[in-house]
KOLROFI-642194 format. One record per residue (C-alpha): z, x, y. Coordinates in steps of 0.02 Angstrom, whole numbers, plus 32768, in hexadecimal, padded with zeros to 4 digits. Layout:
N
ZXY...
//
This chain:
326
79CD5B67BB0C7A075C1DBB107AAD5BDABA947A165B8FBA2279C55C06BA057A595C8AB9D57AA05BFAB97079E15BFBB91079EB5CC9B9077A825CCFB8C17A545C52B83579C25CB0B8087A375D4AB7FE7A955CEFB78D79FF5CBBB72979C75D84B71C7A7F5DBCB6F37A7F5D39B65A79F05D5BB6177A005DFBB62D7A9C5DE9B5CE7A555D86B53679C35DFAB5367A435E83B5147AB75E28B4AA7A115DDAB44779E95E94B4217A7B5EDDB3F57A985E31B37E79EB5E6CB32D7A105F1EB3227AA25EFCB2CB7A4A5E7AB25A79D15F17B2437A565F86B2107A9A5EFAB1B279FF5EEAB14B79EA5F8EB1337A925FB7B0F17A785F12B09679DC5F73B0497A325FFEB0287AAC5FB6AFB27A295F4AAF5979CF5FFEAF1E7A7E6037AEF77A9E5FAFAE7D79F15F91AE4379E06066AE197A986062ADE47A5B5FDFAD7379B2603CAD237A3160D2AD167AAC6056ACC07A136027AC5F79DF60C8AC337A7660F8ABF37A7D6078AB7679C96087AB457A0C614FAB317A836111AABB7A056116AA137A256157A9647A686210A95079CC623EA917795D6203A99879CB624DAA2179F762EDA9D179656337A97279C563C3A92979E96342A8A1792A635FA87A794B640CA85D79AA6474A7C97A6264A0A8057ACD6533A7CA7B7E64D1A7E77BCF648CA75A7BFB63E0A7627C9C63B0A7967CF06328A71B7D35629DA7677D1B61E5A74E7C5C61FFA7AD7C2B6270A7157B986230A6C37B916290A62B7B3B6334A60C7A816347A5C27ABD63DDA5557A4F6478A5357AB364E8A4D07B4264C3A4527BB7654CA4057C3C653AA3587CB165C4A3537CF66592A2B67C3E65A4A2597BFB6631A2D67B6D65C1A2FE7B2465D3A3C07A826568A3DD7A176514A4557A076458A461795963F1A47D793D6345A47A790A62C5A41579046219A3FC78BD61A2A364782A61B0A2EA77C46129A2B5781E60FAA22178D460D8A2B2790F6178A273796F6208A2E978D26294A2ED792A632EA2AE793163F5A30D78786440A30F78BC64DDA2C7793F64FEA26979A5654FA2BE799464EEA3597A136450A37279CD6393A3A97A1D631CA4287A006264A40C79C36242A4D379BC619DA4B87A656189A49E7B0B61B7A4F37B1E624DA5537BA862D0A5147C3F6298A58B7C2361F3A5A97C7B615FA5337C066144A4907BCA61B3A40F7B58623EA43B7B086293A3AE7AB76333A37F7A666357A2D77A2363F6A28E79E76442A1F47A51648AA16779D964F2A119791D6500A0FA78956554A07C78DC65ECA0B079A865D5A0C77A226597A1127A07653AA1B77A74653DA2547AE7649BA21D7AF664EBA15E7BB56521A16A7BC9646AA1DC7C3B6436A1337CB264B2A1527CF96474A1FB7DB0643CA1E57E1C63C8A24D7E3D641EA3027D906498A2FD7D436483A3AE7CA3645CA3E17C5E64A1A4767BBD6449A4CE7B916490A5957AE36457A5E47A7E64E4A6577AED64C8A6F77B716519A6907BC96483A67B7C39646EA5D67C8C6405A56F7CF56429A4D87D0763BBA4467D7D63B1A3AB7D5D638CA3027DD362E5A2CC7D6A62C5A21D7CDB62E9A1B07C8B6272A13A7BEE625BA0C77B8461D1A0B57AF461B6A0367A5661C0A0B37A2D6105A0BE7AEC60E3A0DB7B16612FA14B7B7A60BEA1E37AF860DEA25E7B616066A2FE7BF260D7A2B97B8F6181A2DF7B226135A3787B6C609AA3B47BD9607CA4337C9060C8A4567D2160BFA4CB7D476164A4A97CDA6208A4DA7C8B6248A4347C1E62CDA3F07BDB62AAA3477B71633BA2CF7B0562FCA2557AB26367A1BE7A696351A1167AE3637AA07B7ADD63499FC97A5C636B9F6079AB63869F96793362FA9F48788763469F3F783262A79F2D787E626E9FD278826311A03379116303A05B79DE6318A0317A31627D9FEA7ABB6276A0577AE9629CA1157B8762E8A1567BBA62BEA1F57C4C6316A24D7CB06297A2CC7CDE62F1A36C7D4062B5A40A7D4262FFA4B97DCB6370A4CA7E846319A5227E956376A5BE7DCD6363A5D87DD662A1A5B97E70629CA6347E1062EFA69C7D88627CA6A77E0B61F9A6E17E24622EA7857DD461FFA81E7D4E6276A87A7D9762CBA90C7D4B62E6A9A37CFF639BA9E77D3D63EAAA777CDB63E2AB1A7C67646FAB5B7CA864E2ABE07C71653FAC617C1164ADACA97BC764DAAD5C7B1F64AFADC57A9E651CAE087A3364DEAE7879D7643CAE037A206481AD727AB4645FAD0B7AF264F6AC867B7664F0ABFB7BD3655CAB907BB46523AAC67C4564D2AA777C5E655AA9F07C9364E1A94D7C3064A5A8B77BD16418A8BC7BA46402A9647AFF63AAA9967AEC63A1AA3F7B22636FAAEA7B1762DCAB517B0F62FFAC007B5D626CAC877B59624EAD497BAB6203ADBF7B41617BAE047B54611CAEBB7BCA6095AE787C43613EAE427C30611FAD867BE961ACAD137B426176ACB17AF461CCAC1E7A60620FAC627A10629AABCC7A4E62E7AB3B7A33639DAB057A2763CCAA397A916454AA047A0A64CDA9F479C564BBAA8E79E16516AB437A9064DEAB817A5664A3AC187A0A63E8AC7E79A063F3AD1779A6635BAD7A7941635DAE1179AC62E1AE657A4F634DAE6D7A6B6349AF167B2E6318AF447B3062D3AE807BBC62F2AE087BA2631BAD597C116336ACA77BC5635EAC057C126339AB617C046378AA9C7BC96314AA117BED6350A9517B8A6311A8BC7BFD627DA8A37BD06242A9377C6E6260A9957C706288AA447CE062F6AAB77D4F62D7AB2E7CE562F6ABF37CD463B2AC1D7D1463DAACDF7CAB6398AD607C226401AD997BC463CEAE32
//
């Protein structure tokens, strides 16, 4: 009875000790299913904010002038020329070789199709509507040669010769020099107008004035000279090469949430984009900064985080990554 009853005891024991053991074992399996899920969680929110970041950063990536607003805004650099030039909207326009300095306006057709002519006359009129001095085509500016009282700013235009340069620069201080290849005079309903305002492979300037005599029952001159300019060589060359890149900002360090800069000191630069290092240990463009602006990014998430900043320049090309702050 007595060997019964240890043989029951120790069976019970045995019961305790295994549960006792799958009890322990059943907890430390859900524990680690626990910390599995929660490192499982972990890296979901990773990827899912490494994707909004990814997201941001290609929402970030708008036009120029949506992301950098000093585009908005008058600039003092003069433009570099390189295949991104876009032409010039000119605002003053000198002729050594007729001692003639004067400012440009714009214009653009009358009701009867014709080129609207200078309000004064001594002022000079771009044709806006057309091409803009430095790009391929025919830009044109027209202006007086005389009135009741004289002679007008474009009165000695006749006298240019072969090789006389042209000199056109808009109010960043941007400009472009142009030499005379020919003159010519039409009768003033002959005149080739695709010749003088059409297109053009090459990069022309082309002044227009009246000449001949002056019909009285018209108003107007019978004929109109136009003098055929072309952007100077080395210019045109010029605008042949590719836009380089600026050079990155220096000085780049953290304090605290915020992120400071040195200014890249070169014409033509914009702004700065500003990129961090995100959990999956890429760098994501997170702001950008316009040139005129403070040179500096708080982020209030800076904690541990890595960051680079970079230089953008009006053709839109970027630097190489400054050193790492962080």
């Amino acid at each position: 009875m007595k060997r019964g009853d240890d043989v029951k005891k120790a069976i019970v024991l045995a019961y305790c000790i295994l549960s006792l053991v799958l009890l322990v074992s059943g907890g430390l399996y859900f524990k680690e299913q626990m910390v599995e899920a929660k490192e499982m969680k972990q890296q979901n929110a990773a990827k899912q904010k490494e994707k909004e970041a990814q997201s941001k950063d290609l929402k970030s990536r708008v036009m120029l002038e949506e992301e950098f607003a000093v585009l908005k805004k008058h600039k003092t650099e003069a433009k570099q020329l390189n295949k991104e030039f876009k032409g010039i909207i000119p605002a003053k326009v000198s002729i050594p070789a007729i001692h003639v300095e004067a400012s440009i306006e714009q214009v653009g057709l009358l009701d009867s199709g014709e080129m609207a002519a200078p309000s004064t006359e001594n002022g000079v009129a771009w044709f806006e509507p057309g091409a803009k001095p430095g790009v391929k085509g025919n830009a044109v500016l027209a202006g007086h040669v005389d009135s009741k009282t004289g002679p007008a700013v474009f009165y000695n235009l006749k006298n240019l010769k072969k090789d006389d340069e042209i000199t056109v620069r808009d109010v960043q201080g941007t400009t472009l020099t142009f030499v005379v290849k020919r003159t010519k005079s039409y009768p003033r309903d002959k005149a080739p107008l695709n010749e003088i305002f059409g297109y053009s492979n090459k990069r022309n300037l082309n002044l227009i004035t009246c000449t001949g005599t002056f019909d009285r029952a018209e108003g107007t001159h019978q004929e109109r000279l136009v003098v055929y300019t072309e952007l100077k060589a080395d210019q045109a060359k010029e605008l042949e090469r590719e836009a380089t890149a600026p050079k990155p900002p220096t000085h780049v360090k953290m304090s605290g949430n915020l992120l400071m800069w040195y200014a890249v000191r070169e014409g033509n630069i914009i702004g700065y984009r500003i990129y961090k290092k995100n959990l999956g240990g890429t760098f994501v463009h997170i702001g950008s900064v316009s040139e005129f602006e403070r040179k500096s990014f708080a982020d209030s998430d800076a904690s541990q985080s890595h960051y680079y900043v970079t230089a953008v320049n009006e053709s839109g090309k970027e630097s190489a990554p400054s050193s790492i702050a962080k």
